[in-house]
C-alpha positions in Angstrom: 0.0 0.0 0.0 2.6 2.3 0.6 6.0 3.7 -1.2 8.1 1.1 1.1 7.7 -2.5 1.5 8.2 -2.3 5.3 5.4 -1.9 7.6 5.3 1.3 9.3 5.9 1.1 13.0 2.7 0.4 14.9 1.8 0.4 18.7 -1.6 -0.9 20.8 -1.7 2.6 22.5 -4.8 3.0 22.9 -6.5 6.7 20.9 -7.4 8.3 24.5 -3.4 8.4 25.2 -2.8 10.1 22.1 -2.1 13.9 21.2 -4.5 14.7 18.3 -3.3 18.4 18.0 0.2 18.2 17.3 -0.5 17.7 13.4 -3.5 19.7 11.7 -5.0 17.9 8.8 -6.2 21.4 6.5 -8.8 21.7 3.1 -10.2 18.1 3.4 -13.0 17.4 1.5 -16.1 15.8 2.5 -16.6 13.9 -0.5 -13.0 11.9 -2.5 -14.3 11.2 -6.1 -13.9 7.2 -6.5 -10.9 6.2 -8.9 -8.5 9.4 -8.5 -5.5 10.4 -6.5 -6.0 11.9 -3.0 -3.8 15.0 -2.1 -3.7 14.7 1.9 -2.6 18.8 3.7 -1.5 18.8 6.8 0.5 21.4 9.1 3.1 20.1 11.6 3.2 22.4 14.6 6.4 23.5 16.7 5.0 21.0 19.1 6.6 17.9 17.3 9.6 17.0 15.4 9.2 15.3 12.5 11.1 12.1 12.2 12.1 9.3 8.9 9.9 6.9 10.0 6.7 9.1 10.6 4.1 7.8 8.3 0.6 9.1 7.5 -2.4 6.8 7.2 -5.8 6.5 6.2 -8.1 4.8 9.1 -11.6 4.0 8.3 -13.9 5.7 11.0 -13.8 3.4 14.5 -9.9 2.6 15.0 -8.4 1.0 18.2 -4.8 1.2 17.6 -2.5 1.9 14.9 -2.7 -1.8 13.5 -5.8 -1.0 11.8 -4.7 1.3 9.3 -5.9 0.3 5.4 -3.2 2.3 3.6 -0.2 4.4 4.6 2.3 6.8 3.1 5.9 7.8 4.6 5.9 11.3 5.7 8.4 13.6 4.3 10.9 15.4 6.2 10.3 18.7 6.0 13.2 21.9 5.2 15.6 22.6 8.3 14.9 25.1 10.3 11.3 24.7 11.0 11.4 23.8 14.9 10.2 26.8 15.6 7.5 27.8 13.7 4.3 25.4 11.8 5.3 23.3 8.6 2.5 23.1 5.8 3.5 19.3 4.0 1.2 17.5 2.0 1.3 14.0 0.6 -0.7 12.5 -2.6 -2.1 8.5 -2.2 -2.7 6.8 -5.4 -5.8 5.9 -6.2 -5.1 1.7 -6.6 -4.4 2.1 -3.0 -7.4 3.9 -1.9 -10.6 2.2 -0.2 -13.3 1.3 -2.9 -16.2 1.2 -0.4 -18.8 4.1 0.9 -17.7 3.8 4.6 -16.0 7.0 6.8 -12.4 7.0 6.7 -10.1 9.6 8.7 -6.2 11.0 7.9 -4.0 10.1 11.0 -0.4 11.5 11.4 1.9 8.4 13.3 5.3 9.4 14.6 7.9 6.3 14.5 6.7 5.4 18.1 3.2 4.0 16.7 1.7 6.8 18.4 -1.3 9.4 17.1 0.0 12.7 16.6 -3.0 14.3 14.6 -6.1 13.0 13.1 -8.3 14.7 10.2 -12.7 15.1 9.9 -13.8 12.0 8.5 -14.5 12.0 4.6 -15.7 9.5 1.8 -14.8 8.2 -1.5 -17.8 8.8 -3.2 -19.2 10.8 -5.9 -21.5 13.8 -4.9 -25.0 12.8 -5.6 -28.1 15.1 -6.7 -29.4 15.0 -3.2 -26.8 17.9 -2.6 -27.9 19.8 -5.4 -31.0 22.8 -4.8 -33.5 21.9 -8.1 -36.2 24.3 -8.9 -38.8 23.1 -11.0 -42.4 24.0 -12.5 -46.1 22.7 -11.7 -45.9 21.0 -14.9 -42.8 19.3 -14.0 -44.3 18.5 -10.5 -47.6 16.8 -12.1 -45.2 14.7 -14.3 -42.7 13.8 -11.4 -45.6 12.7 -9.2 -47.2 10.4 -12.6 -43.9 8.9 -12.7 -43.9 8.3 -9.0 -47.0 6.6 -8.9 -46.1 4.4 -12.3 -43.0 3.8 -10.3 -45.1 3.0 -7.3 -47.0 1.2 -9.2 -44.0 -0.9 -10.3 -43.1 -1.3 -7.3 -46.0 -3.1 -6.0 -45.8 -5.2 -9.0 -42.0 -5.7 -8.1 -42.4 -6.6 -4.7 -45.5 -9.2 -5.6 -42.8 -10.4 -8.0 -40.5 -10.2 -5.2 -43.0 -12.5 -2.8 -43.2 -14.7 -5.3 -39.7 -15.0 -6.2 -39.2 -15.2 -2.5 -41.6 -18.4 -2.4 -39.9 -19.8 -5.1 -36.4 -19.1 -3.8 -37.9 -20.7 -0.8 -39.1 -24.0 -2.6 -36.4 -24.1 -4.3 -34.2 -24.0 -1.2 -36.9 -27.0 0.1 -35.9 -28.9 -3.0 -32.0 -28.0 -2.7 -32.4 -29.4 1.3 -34.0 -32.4 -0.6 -31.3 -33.0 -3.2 -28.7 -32.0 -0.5 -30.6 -35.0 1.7 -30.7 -37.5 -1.3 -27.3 -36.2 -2.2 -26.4 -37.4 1.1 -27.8 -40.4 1.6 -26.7 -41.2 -2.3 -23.1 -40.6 -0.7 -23.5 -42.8 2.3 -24.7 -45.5 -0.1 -22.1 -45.1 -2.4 -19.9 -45.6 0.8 -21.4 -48.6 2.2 -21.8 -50.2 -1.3 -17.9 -49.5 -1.1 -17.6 -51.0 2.3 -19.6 -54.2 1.3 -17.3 -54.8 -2.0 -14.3 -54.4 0.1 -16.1 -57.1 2.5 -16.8 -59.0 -0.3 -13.6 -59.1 -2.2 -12.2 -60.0 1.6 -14.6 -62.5 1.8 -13.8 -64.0 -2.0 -10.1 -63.8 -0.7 -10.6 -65.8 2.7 -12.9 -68.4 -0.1 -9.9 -68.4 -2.3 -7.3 -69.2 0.6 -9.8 -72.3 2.3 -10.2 -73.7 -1.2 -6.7 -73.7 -1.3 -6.0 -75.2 1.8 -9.1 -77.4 1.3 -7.1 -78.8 -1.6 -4.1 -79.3 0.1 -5.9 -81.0 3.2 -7.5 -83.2 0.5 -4.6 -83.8 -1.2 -2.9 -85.1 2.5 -6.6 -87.5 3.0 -6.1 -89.0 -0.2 -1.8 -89.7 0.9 -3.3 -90.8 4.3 -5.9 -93.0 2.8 -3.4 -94.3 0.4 -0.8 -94.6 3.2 -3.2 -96.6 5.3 -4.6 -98.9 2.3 -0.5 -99.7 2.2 -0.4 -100.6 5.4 -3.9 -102.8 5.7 -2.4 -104.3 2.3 0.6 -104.8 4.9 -0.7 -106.2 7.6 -3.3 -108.6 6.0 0.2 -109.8 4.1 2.0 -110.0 7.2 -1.0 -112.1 9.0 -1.0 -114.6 5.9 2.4 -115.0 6.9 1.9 -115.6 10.4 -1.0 -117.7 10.0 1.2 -119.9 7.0 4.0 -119.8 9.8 1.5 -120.6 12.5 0.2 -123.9 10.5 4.1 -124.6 9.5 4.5 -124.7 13.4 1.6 -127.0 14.0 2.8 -129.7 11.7 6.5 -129.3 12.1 4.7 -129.7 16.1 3.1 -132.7 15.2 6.1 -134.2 13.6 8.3 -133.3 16.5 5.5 -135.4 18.6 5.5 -138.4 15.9 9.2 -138.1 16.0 9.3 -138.2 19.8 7.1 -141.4 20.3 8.8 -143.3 17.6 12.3 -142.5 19.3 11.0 -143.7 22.9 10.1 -146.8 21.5 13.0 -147.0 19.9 14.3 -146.4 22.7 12.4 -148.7 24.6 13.4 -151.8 21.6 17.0 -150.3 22.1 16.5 -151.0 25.7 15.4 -154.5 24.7 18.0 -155.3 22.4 20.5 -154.6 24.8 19.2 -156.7 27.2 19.0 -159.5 24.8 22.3 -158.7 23.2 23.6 -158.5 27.3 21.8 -162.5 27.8 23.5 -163.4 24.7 26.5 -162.2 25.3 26.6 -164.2 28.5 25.0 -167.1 27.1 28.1 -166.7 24.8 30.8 -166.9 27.2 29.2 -169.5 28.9 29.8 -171.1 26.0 32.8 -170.2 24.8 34.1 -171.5 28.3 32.8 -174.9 28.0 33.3 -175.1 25.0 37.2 -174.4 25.9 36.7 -177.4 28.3 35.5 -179.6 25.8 37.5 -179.0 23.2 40.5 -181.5 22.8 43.8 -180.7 21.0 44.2 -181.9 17.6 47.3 -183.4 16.0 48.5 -180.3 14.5 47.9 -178.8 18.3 45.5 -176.5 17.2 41.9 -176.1 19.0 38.6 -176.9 17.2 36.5 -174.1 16.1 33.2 -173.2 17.7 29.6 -174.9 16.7 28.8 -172.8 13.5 25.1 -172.2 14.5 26.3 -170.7 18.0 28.6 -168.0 15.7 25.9 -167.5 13.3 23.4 -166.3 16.0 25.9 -163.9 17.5 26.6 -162.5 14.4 22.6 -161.6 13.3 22.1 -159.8 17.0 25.7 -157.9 16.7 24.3 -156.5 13.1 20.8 -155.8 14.8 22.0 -154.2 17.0 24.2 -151.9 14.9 21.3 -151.2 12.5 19.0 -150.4 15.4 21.8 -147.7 16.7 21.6 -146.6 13.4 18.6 -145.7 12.8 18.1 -144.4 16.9 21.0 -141.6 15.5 19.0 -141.5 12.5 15.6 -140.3 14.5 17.7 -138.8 16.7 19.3 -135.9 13.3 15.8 -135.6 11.9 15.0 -134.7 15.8 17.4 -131.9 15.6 16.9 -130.6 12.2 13.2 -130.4 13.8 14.2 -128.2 16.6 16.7 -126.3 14.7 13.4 -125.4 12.5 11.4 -124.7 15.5 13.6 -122.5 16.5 14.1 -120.3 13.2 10.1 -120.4 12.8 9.6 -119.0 16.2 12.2 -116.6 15.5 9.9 -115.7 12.3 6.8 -115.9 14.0 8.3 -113.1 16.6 9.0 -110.9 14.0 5.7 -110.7 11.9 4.2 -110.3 15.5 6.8 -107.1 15.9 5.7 -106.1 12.5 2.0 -106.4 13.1 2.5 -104.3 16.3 3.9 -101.5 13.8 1.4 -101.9 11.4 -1.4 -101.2 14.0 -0.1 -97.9 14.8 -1.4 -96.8 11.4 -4.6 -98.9 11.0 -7.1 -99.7 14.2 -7.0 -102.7 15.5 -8.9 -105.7 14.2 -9.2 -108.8 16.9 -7.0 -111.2 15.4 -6.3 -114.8 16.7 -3.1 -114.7 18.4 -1.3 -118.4 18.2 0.2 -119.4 21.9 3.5 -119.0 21.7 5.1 -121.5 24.4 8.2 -121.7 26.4 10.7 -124.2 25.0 10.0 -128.0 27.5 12.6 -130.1 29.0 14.9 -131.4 26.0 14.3 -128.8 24.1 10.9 -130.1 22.9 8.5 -126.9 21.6 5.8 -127.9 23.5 7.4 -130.1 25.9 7.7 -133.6 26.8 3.8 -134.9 25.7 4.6 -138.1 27.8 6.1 -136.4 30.9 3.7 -136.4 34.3 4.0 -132.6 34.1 2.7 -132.1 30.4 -0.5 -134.4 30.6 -1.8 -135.0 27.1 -1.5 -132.1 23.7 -4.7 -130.8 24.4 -3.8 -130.1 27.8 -0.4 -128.9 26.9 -2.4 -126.1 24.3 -4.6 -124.6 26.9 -1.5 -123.7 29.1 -0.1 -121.6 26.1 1.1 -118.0 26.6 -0.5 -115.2 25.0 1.7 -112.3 24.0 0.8 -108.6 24.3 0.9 -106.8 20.3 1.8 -103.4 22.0 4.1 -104.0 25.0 5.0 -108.0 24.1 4.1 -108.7 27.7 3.4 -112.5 28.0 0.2 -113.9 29.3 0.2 -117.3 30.6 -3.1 -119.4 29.9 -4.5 -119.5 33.0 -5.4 -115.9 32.7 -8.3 -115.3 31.8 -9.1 -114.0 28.2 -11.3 -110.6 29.7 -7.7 -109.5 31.4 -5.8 -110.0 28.0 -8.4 -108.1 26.5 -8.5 -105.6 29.1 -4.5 -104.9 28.9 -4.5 -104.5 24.9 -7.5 -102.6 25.0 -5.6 -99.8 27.8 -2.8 -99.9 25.0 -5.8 -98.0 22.5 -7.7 -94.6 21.6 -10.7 -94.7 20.2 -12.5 -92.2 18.0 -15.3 -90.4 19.4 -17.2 -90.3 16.0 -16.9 -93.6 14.3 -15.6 -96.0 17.2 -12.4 -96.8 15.7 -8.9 -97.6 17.4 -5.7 -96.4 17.4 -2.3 -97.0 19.2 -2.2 -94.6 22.1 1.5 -94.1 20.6 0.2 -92.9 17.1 -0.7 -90.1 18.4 -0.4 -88.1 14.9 -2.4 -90.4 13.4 -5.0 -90.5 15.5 -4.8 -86.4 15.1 -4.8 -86.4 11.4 -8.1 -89.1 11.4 -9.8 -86.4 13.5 -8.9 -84.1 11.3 -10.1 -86.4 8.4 -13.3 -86.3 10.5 -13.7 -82.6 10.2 -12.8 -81.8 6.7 -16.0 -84.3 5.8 
């Protein structure tokens, strides 16, 4: 606004602690025509001493402090010399920087302090209307004013009817706007949920997305476990033809140990015979031989006379019985070991599938299979003991006192326990599934988990 692009120095003194009358503002108008420069007169008394940063601003009507000036100009310095008698300056304010309004403004003289040294009448920045202006005019001219004033009145009425009913309309139409602002509104919260429901939904079709997925992939691990477990039931029921091929291999290599066992004890028992009679005949034989010694007269060569040939002839057929019998007792008695040797390998066998059925039912329930008694070795190394000791009693007796072996721990069960505590001490080995009854090795945990899980996914 002014010549300088500094402020002008400013204070919030208050107008009552100013000095109005050490500047006199001189010839200002009551009227500034709109749009032209302002020349601003003023007198600085022997009161003050102009400064270079006094300033002179226009104020509209109603100031508080100096703040609230709308333009300003930098007061010249006036000649030397002039402290002691009045200055006449004056100061012209373009017109781009004048007020463009009709409202009371006031020329104010501030000294570098901020503070009001002088302060002109208020003026305007108007033009000077005809109200100002003394018109004389004839009757004529009066009955023609006063026409026009009523056609003007006239219009008037008709403009403010016009005006009523503009104002209706304006205020229907502001009705309508508060309607369209309302729909606008509630268009705009639509538009916000339907955006809040498709980022729901896209959510939603992503979550859908991600459980097919991971539907898939727990489909694909059913279809491994369900293959994984048909290997192993194909497994098992292999390793139970097994057992139950070993299991009848064991009865009838059992059976032939039993055969073998009776034919050797009465082999034994016609050994025991033979040996008697080959004992008597060897006596009867010396008995001989010595009388014969007594009997028997020297020849004429000196030499003695040989035995009776029917006497050596009998000696000789129970010497070669007797060897043939021991024969064939060591005979019985290799096909006797070559039995037990067996024995001994198939129970070996027979332990083993029973280990690897145990493994097998830690990924299948399991099913209530016969278990064959597995006995202790008897006295002599028999498999199921001596048949014809006092101990044994007969074979069936000798099967009813067979051990039963725990699948799970292997814990042996002799026979006379009863078949409800065998049961009972597998069955504590087991888990069962709360939705279809099946069992599982308490130690297969996983699986167990992952049939549950089976469960579920269904």
């Amino acid at each position: 606004m002014g010549d300088s692009s500094d402020d002008p120095p400013t204070s919030a003194v208050l107008l009552e602690s100013c000095h109005f009358s050490q500047v006199v503002f001189n010839d200002v108008e009551k009227f500034y025509v709109p749009g032209a420069d302002v020349t601003c007169y003023y007198t600085l008394t022997q009161n003050i001493s102009a400064r270079g940063k006094d300033w002179v601003g226009i104020f509209r009507v109603g100031w508080k402090t100096t703040r609230e000036y709308y333009t300003f100009m930098w007061a010249p310095l006036p000649a030397a010399g002039h402290s002691d008698t009045a200055v006449q300056q004056k100061i012209q304010f373009k017109a781009y920087y004048l007020p463009k309004d009709d409202e009371y403004y006031q020329f104010c003289y501030v000294d570098q302090d901020g503070m009001v040294r002088g302060a002109s009448v208020p003026f305007q920045f108007r033009a000077e209307t005809e109200d100002d202006i003394l018109v004389v005019t004839t009757q004529g001219e009066v009955e023609e004013i006063e026409l026009q004033n009523k056609n003007l009145q006239r219009e008037n009425e008709e403009l403010r009817a016009s005006r009523a009913s503009l104002q209706q309309r304006n205020v229907e139409l502001q009705e309508e706007l508060k309607k369209t602002q309302e729909l606008r509104e509630s268009l705009e919260s639509s538009r916000s949920n339907t955006e809040k429901l498709e980022l729901e939904l896209n959510a939603l079709k992503t979550e859908n997305k991600r459980l097919k997925e991971q539907g898939d992939c727990r489909e694909a691990e059913l279809q491994r476990l369900r293959e994984q477990v048909q290997s192993v039931t194909a497994e098992k029921e292999r390793l139970e033809g097994r057992l139950k091929t070993a299991l009848d291999h064991m009865d009838q290599l059992q059976s032939q140990v039993l055969d073998y066992e009776k034919e050797m004890e009465n082999l034994s028992l016609l050994g025991q015979d033979k040996t008697e009679q080959l004992e008597t005949l060897k006596e009867e034989n010396h008995q001989l031989r010595l009388s014969m010694a007594q009997q028997v007269k020297p020849g004429p060569a000196g030499k003695a006379q040989p035995s009776s040939p029917p006497l050596l002839s009998q000696q000789r057929d129970l010497v070669r019985e007797l060897e043939e019998q021991k024969h064939l007792f060591q005979v019985l008695q290799a096909e006797k070991d070559e039995a037990d040797e067996e024995s001994q390998k198939l129970r070996a066998e027979n332990k083993a599938l029973l280990r690897h059925l145990s493994q097998a039912n830690e990924f299948s329930p399991l099913s209530a299979l016969p278990r064959a008694p597995v006995p202790p070795p008897g006295a002599g190394g028999l498999l199921f003991g001596n048949p014809y000791s006092a101990a044994g009693g007969n074979l069936g007796a000798g099967a009813e006192a067979s051990l039963r072996v725990c699948p799970m721990c292997e814990e042996v069960f002799p026979g006379e326990v009863e078949s409800s505590q065998y049961e009972a001490h597998v069955q504590s080995h087991l888990v069962e599934c709360p939705i279809c009854s099946q069992s599982f090795a308490e130690s297969s945990k996983q699986v167990f988990e992952d049939h549950l899980l089976c469960h579920k996914l269904e």
